[in-house]
Structure formats: C-alpha cells, structure tokens
C-alpha positions in Angstrom: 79.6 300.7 143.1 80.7 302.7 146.0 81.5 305.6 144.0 78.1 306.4 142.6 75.4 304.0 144.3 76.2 304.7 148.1 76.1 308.6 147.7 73.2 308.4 145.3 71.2 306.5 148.5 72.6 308.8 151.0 71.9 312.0 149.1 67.9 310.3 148.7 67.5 308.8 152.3 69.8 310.9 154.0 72.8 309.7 156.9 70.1 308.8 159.6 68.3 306.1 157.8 71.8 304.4 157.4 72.6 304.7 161.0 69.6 303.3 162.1 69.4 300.8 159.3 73.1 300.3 161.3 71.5 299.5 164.5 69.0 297.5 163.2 71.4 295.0 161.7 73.3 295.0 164.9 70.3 294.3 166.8 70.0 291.1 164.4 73.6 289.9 165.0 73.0 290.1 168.1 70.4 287.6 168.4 72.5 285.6 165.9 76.0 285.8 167.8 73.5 284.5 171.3 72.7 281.5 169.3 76.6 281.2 168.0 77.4 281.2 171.7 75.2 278.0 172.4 77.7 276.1 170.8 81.0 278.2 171.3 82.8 280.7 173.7 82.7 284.7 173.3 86.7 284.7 171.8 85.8 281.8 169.4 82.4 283.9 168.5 83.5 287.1 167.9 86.5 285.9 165.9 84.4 284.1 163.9 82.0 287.2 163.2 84.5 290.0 162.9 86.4 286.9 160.4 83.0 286.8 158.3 82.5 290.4 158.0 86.4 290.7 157.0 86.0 288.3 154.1 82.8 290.2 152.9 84.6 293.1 152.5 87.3 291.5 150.9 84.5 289.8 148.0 83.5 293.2 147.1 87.0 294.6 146.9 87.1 294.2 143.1 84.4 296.4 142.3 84.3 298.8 145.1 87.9 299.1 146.2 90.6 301.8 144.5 94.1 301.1 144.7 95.1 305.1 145.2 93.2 304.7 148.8 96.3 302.7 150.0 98.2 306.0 150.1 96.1 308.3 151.4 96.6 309.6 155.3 92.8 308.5 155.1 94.3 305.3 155.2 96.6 305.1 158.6 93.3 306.7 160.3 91.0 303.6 159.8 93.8 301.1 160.4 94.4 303.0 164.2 90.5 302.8 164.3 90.8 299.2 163.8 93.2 298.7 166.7 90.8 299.7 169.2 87.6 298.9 168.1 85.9 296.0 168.0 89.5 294.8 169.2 89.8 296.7 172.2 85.7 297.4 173.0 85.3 293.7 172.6 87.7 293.1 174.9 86.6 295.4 177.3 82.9 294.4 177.3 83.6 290.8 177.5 85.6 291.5 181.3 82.9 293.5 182.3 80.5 290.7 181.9 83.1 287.9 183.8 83.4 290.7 186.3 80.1 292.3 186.9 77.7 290.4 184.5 75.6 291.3 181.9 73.1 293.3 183.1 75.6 296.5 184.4 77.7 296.1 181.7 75.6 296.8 179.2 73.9 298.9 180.9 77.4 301.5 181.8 78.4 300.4 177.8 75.1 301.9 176.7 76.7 305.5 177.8 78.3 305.5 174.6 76.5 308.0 172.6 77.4 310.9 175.6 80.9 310.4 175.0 80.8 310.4 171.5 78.5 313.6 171.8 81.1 315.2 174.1 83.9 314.1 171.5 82.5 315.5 168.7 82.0 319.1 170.0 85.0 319.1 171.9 87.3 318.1 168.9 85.2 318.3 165.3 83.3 321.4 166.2 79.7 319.9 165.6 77.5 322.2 167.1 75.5 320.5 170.1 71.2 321.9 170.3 69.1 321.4 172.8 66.4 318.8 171.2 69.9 316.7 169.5 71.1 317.1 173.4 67.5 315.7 174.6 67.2 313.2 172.6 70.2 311.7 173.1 69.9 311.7 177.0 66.3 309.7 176.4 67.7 307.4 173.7 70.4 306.3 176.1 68.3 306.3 178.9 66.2 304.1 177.1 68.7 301.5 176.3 69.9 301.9 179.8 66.2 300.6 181.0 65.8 297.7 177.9 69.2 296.4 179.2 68.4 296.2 182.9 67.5 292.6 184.2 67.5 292.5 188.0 67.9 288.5 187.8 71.2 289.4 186.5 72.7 291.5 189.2 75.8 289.9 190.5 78.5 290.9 193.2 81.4 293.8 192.0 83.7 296.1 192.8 83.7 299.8 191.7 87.2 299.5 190.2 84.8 297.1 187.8 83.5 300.0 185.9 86.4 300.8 184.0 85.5 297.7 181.9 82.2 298.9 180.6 83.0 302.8 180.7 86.1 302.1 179.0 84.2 300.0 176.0 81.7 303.3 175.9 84.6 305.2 175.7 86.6 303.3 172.9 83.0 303.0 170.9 83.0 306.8 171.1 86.2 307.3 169.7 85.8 305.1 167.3 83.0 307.2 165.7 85.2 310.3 166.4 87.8 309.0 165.0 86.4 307.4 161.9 84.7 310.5 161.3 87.9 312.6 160.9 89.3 309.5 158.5 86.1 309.9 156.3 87.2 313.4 156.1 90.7 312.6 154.6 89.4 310.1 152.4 85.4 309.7 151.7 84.6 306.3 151.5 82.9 304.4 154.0 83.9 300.9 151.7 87.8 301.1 152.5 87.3 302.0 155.7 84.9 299.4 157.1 87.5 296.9 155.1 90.6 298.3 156.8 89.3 298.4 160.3 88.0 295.1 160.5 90.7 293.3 158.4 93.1 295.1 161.1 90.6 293.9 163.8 90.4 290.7 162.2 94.1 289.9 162.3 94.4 291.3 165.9 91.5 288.7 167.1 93.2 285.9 165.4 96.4 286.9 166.9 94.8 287.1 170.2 93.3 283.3 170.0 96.2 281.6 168.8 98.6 283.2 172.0 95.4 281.9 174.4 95.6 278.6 172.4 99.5 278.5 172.3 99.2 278.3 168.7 97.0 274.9 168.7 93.1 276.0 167.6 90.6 273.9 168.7 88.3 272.4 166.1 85.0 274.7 166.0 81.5 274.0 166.1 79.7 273.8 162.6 76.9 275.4 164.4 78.5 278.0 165.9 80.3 279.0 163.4 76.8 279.1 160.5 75.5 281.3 163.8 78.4 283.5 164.4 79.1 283.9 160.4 75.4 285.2 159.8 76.1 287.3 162.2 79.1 288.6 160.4 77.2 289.1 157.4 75.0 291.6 159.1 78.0 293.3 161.0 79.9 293.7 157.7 76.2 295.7 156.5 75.5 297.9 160.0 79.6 298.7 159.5 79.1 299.8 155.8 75.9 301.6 157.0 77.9 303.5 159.9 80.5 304.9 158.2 78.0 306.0 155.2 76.2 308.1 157.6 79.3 309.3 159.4 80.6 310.2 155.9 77.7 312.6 155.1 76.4 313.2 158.9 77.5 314.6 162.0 78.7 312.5 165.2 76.6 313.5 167.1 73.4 312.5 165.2 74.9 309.1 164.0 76.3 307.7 167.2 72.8 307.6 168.8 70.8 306.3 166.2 73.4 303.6 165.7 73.4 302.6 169.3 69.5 302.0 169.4 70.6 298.1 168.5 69.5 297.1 172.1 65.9 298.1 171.1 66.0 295.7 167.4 67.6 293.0 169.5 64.8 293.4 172.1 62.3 293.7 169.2 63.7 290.3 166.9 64.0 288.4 170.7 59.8 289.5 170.6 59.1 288.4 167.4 60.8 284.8 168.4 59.1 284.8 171.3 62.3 284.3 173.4 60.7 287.3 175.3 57.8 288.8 176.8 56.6 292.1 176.8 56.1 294.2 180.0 56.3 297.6 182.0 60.0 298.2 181.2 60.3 297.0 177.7 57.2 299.7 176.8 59.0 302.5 179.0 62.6 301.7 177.3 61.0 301.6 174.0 58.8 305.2 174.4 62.4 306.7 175.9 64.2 305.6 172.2 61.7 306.1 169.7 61.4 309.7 171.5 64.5 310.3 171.4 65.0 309.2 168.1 62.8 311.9 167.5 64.3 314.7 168.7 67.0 313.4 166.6 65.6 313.1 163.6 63.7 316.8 164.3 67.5 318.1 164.1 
C-alpha cells in the first residue's frame, strides 16, 4: 500500500496538503483527548492515545510493513525519535501546565515552528526565503494569540519556561530529526510505527513505576475518548512524515502546527466556544501565513 498509494497522493496533492491534513487531525484529537480527560488524568490519557495509535500501526503492518526496513540505519533514527517525542514533549508540556498553566504553556510550546526553521537551515541545508520566513512568524503568532486565555494566567517563576520551550524544542527536533531518517529509509509507514511503538513502551513503562507496578482500572469513557483520539493521531503522524518525506522542514513544521486553529475551529462547530476579537485576529495571522507558505 505504502509503496505505491502514499507517493501516488503525495506526487498529486503535494507534501503541504498532508501537513495540514496533519494538523487538522491533531486539532480533532485534541478536542477528543479534553473529553478523555473528563473521566481520566493526562498520564492515563496520553497512554491510552499514543497505545491506540501504536496498535493501528501495528494492524496495517501486514500490508504496508517490509521486513528489510529492520536493518536499515533508517531504522535506529526513528527509534531515537521515538525516545523524545511524544515521550519527552509530552512530558515536558504536561509540567508546564502544573507549573504555569495552560494558557503560557501553550502559548511558549507554540514557538515550535522557529526552532524547527532554525534547525533545518542550520543542519539540512533547506534554504530559508523571505515570504517562508514571514509566514512562519504570523502562523506562530497566530497560534500564539488563539492560545492566550487571560482567565488562565496563574503565578510562575521564570526558571518555568524551560518546560514549554523545551517541548518546542524537542517538537522541533523531532521534525529535524525524522526528516534526516526519511532520508535513510523513505517511508513515512515504518517510521510513524517505530516511533510511537518506542513511545508507546516508554509511556507504559513510565505509568507502571508511578503506579508501583499496580494499574488502576480505567474509565470505559475515557478510554472510547482518548482511543478516538489515537485513531486520529496515528493519521496526522502518517500524514507528517509523508510530507517530511517529499517536503522540506521548514514548510512542513508550520503547517503541521496550525492544530490550535482546527481545535479552535471543531470547539466552534460544538459550540463549546464563542467567537470574538482574538479568535478572528489569530485566525487572519494563520491562514496568512499559511499563505506565504503555500506561495513558497
């Protein structure tokens, strides 16, 4: 499947239709893991999602996977990726928001895309222009505004920050990162299912040392929620690493982190939001940016 029908898209669409198709279906987990999270905490939601998009993977591993991929140095490249991220970004992200809540965090994680940017000239040699340059300072600075929520400002240190800039940072090599495995070994398939089976193991390693080994039983609810949202994590992954395999960095990683704006635009469509000044600002600063992008 991967071997014909993935390029075949690509080749018609192009990379940046996947990456934002990416976002998109992050922006819907999103809204999915929030009503996981009614019913369970973020360690038991997140394992649950990364544990759902692991097990997709693995169902489409008889037609899509190729047992020669095991040796390739392609191979050791996505299974490092998978230490750090989600692992390590989830991590991170999830002490920012005990620390400094919500609103900053997201806010300082939304810087991503600038150090992904800076990553990929500095080490693959993509070549930076001025409207991919612009367009990535609005599209962050539009996500930066569509995360801001005044009501949830909250007392914190400046040490604080290396929680959310250090998620930005591990999100940005990630991309980096996967990018140079998808040049060892093209195929976005084997390495979404390495990284998050690595990821995967790492989570449930995590929750069984914080439970001493004795799970608690968890929520049907939560776990229908969170698992949905696995489902579309498992797609915005396979549609990531598609466009990193036949795009550049710095294109990719800003498209993909537009979520914010689908999560904003699903929480609309459910009503669990209203529209107003800053949502219409944050959304102008993306979709221009997106632009510029997309002019590239």
């Amino acid at each position: 499947m991967e071997g014909s029908l993935l390029p075949m898209v690509s080749e018609l669409f192009g990379p940046s239709l996947f990456a934002v198709t990416g976002g998109l279906l992050f922006g819907a987990q999103a809204n999915l893991g929030r009503r996981g999270l009614d019913h369970m905490g973020p360690q038991e939601g997140a394992l649950v999602t990364i544990g759902a998009a692991t097990l997709v993977f693995w169902l489409m591993a008889p037609f899509s996977m190729k047992s020669e991929h095991w040796f390739s140095p392609g191979f050791w490249i996505f299974l490092t990726n998978g230490m750090i991220h989600p692992t390590v970004s989830m991590w991170l992200i999830f002490e920012a928001n005990r620390r400094m809540g919500p609103t900053i965090s997201s806010t300082v994680a939304a810087t991503a895309p600038l150090f992904a940017t800076a990553g990929a000239v500095l080490t693959l040699g993509e070549a930076l222009t001025v409207p991919v340059l612009a367009g990535t300072l609005a599209t962050v600075a539009g996500i930066v505004v569509l995360s801001w929520r005044r009501a949830g400002l909250s007392e914190w240190t400046l040490s604080a920050l290396f929680f959310p800039l250090g998620a930005a940072v591990v999100r940005a090599i990630s991309f980096v990162w996967g990018k140079y495995g998808l040049e060892e070994l093209d195929s976005p398939y084997f390495a979404s299912t390495v990284t998050f089976s690595v990821a995967f193991l790492l989570s449930a390693a995590a929750y069984l040392i914080r439970k001493r080994g004795r799970p608690t039983r968890l929520p049907r609810k939560g776990v229908l929620w969170c698992s949905m949202g696995g489902i579309c994590v498992a797609g915005a992954i396979l549609c990531m690493y598609t466009a990193l395999s036949r795009g550049q960095v710095l294109i990719v990683a800003p498209l993909i982190n537009t979520y914010p704006m689908f999560t904003l635009g699903f929480a609309l469509a459910f009503r669990q939001e209203s529209p107003g000044a800053r949502i219409v600002m944050g959304v102008l600063l993306v979709v221009g940016g997106v632009a510029l992008i997309l002019a590239f």
